[in-house]
Residue frames relative to the residue before (quaternion, step in Angstrom):
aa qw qx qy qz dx dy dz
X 1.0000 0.0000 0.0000 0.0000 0.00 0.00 0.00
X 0.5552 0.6346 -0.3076 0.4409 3.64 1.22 -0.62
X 0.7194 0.4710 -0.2062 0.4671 3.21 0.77 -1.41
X 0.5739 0.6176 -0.3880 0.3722 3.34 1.23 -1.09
X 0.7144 0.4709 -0.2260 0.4656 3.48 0.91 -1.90
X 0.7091 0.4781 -0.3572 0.3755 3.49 0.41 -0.43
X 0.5427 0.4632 -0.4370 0.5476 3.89 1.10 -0.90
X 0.5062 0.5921 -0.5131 0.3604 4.22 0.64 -0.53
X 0.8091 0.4202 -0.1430 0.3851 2.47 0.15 -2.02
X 0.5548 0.4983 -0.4792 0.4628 4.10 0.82 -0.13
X 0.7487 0.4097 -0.4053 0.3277 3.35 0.81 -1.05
X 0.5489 0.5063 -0.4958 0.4433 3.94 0.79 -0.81
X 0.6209 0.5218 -0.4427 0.3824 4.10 0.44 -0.61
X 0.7944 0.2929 -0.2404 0.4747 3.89 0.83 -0.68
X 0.6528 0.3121 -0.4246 0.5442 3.91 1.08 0.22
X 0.3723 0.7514 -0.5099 0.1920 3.69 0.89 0.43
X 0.7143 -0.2904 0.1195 0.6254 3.98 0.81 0.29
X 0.9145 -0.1366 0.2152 0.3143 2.71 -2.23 -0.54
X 0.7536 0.3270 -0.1293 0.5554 3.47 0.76 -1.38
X 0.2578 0.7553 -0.5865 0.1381 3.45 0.46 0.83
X 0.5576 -0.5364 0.4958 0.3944 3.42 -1.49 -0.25
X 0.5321 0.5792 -0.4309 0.4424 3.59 1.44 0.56
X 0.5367 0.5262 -0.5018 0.4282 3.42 1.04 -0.31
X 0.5054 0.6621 -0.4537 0.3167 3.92 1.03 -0.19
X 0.6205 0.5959 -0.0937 0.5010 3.50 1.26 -0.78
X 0.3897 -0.8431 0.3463 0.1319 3.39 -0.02 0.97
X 0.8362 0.1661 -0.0460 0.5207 3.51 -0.05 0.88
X 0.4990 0.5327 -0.4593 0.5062 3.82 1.25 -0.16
X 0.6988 0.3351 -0.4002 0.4890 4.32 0.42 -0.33
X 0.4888 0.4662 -0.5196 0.5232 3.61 0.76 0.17
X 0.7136 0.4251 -0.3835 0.4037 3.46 0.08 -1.06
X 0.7187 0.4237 -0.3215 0.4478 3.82 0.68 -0.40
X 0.5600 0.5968 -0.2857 0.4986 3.50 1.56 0.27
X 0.3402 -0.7745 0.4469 0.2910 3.26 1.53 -0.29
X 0.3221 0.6626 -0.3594 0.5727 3.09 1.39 1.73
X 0.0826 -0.9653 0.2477 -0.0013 3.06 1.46 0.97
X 0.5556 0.7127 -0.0707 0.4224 2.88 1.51 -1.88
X 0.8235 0.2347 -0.0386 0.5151 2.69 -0.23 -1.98
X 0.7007 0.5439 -0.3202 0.3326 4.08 0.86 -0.11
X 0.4903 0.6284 -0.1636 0.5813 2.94 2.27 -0.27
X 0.7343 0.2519 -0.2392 0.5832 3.55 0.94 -0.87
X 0.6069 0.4463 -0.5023 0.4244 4.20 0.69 -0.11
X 0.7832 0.4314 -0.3267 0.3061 3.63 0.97 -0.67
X 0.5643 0.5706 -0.3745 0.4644 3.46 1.71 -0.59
X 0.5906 0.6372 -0.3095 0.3865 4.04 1.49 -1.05
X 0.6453 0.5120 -0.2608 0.5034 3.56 1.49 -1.45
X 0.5809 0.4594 -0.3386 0.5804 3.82 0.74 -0.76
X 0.8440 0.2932 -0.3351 0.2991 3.47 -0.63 -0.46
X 0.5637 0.5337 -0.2543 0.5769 3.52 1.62 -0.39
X 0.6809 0.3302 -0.3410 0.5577 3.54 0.92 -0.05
X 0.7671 0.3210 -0.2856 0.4765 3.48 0.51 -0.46
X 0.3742 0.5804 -0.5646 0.4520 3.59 0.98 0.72
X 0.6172 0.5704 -0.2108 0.4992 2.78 0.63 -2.46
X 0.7349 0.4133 -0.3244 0.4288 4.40 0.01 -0.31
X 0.5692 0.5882 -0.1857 0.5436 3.27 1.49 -0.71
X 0.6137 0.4874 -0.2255 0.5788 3.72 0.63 -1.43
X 0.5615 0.7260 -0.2514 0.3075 3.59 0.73 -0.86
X 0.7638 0.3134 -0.0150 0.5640 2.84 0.56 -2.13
X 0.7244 0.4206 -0.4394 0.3245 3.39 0.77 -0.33
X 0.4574 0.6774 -0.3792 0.4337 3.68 1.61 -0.37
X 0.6970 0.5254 -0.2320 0.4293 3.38 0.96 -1.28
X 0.6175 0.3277 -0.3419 0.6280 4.12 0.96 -0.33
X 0.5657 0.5024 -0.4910 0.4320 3.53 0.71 -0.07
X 0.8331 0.3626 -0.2355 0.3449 3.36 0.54 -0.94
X 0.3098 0.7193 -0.2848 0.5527 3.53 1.96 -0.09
X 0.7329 0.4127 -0.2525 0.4783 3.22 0.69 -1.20
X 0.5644 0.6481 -0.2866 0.4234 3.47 0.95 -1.27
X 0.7879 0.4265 -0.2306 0.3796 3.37 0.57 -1.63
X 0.8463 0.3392 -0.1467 0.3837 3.56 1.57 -0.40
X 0.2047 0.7488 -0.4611 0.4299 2.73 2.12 0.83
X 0.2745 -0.6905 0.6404 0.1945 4.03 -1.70 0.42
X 0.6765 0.6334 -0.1675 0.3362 3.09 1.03 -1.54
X 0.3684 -0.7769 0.3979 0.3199 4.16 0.29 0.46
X 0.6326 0.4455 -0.3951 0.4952 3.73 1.06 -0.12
X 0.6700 0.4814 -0.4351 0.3606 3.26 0.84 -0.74
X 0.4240 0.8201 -0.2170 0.3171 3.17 1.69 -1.04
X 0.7121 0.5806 0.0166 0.3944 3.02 1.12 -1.34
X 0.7484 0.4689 -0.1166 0.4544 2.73 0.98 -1.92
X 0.7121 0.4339 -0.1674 0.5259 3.47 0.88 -1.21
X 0.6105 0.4020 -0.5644 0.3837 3.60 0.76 0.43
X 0.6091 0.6084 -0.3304 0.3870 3.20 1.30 -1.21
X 0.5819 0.4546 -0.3800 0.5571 3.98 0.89 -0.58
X 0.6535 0.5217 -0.3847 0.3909 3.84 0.54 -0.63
X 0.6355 0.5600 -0.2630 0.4619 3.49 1.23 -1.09
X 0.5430 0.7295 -0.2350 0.3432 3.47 1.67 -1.38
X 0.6666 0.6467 0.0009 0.3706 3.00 1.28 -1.73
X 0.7323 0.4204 -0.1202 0.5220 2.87 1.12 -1.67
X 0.4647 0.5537 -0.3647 0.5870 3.58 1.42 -0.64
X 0.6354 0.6455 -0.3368 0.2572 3.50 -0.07 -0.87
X 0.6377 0.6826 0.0934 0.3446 2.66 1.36 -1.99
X 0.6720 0.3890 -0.1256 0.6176 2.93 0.83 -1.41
X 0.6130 0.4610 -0.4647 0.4425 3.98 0.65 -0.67
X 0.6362 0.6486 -0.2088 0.3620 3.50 0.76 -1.26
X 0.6361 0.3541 -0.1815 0.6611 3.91 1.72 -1.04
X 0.5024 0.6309 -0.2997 0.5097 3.85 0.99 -0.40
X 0.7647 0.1844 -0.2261 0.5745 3.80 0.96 -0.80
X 0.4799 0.5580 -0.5572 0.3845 3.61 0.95 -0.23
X 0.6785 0.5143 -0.3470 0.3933 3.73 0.86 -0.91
X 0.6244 0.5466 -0.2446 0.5015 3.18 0.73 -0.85
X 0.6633 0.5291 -0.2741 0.4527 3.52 0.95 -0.38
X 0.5530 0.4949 -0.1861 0.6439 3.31 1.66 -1.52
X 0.7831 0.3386 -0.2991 0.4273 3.73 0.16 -0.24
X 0.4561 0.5358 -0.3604 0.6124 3.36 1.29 0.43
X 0.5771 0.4369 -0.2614 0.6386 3.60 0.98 -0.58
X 0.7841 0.2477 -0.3831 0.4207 3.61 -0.06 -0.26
X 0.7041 0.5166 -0.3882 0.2944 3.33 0.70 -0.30
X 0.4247 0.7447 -0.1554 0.4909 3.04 2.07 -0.39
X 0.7001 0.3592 -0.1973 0.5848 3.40 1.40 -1.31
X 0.7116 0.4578 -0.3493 0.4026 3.46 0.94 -0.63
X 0.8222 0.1471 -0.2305 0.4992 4.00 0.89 -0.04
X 0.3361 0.5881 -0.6459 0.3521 3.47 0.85 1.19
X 0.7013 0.3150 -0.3652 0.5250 4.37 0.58 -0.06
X 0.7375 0.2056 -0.5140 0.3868 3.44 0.24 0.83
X 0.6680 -0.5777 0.4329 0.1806 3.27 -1.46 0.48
X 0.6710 0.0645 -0.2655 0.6893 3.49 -0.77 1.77
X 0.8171 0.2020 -0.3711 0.3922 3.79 -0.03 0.67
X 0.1093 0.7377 -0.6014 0.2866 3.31 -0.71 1.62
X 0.2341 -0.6831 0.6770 0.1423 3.16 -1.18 0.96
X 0.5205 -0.7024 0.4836 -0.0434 3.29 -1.58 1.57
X 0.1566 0.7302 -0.6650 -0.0143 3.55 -0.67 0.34
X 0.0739 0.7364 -0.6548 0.1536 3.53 -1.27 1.00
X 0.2262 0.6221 -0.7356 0.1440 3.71 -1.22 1.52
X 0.5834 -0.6804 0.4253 0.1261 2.72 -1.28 1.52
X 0.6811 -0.4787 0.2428 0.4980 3.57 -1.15 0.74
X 0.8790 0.2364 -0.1667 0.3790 3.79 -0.07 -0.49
X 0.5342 -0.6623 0.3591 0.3835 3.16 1.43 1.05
X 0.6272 0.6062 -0.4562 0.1762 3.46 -0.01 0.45
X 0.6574 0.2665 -0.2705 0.6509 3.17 1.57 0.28
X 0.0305 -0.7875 0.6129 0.0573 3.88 -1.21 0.43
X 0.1131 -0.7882 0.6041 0.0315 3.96 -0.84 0.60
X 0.0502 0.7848 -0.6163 0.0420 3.39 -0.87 0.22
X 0.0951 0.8805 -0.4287 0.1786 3.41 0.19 1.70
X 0.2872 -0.8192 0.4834 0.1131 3.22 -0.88 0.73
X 0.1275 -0.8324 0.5392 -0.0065 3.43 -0.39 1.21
X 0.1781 -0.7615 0.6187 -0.0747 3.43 -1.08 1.63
């Protein structure tokens, strides 16, 4: 019953207005704007760029585990250079989550004024996508 009242009481704290702690989250105040689209691709783009970027992680880390308990000098090598790979990876993967999240603010900051709106547009068979900004 605790856990119950308390998951409530988190949720009234993050649908509690404008200035929630949901506008942190990319694409979930679009989606309550009836901005479907564009709240659908910022929130599916932020999730998969963060949970790569967590992924890429873990896989750097057993790379480098390995590295640290390798004897042999190629292996030595090899498994740092995949660790470095990883970690490189990573960072691209947290690099677009931002870039995503900063799409989202600019989104939140010129959807209430007039003549500024950020577009999303893919064409019926997905073969073409746009994403325009209009000033």
């Amino acid at each position: 019953m605790k856990k119950i009242l308390s998951l409530l009481l988190l949720l009234s704290f993050l649908t509690a207005g404008k200035n929630s702690v949901l506008l942190l989250i990319p694409g979930i105040q679009q989606l309550k704007e009836g901005k479907y689209l564009t709240g659908f691709l910022l929130s599916a783009g932020f999730a998969s760029c963060v949970g790569m970027a967590l992924w890429k992680n873990s896989e750097g880390y057993e790379y480098y585990d390995l590295y640290l308990k390798a004897t042999v000098v190629e292996d030595v090598i090899r498994y740092r250079e995949m660790a470095e790979e990883k970690f490189r990876e990573r960072n691209y993967f947290i690099a677009a989550a931002a870039g995503i999240w900063l799409i989202h603010l600019i989104d939140l900051r010129t959807s209430d004024k007039k003549g500024v709106s950020l577009d999303v547009w893919i064409s019926q068979n997905f073969t073409a996508f746009r994403l325009s900004f209009n000033f």
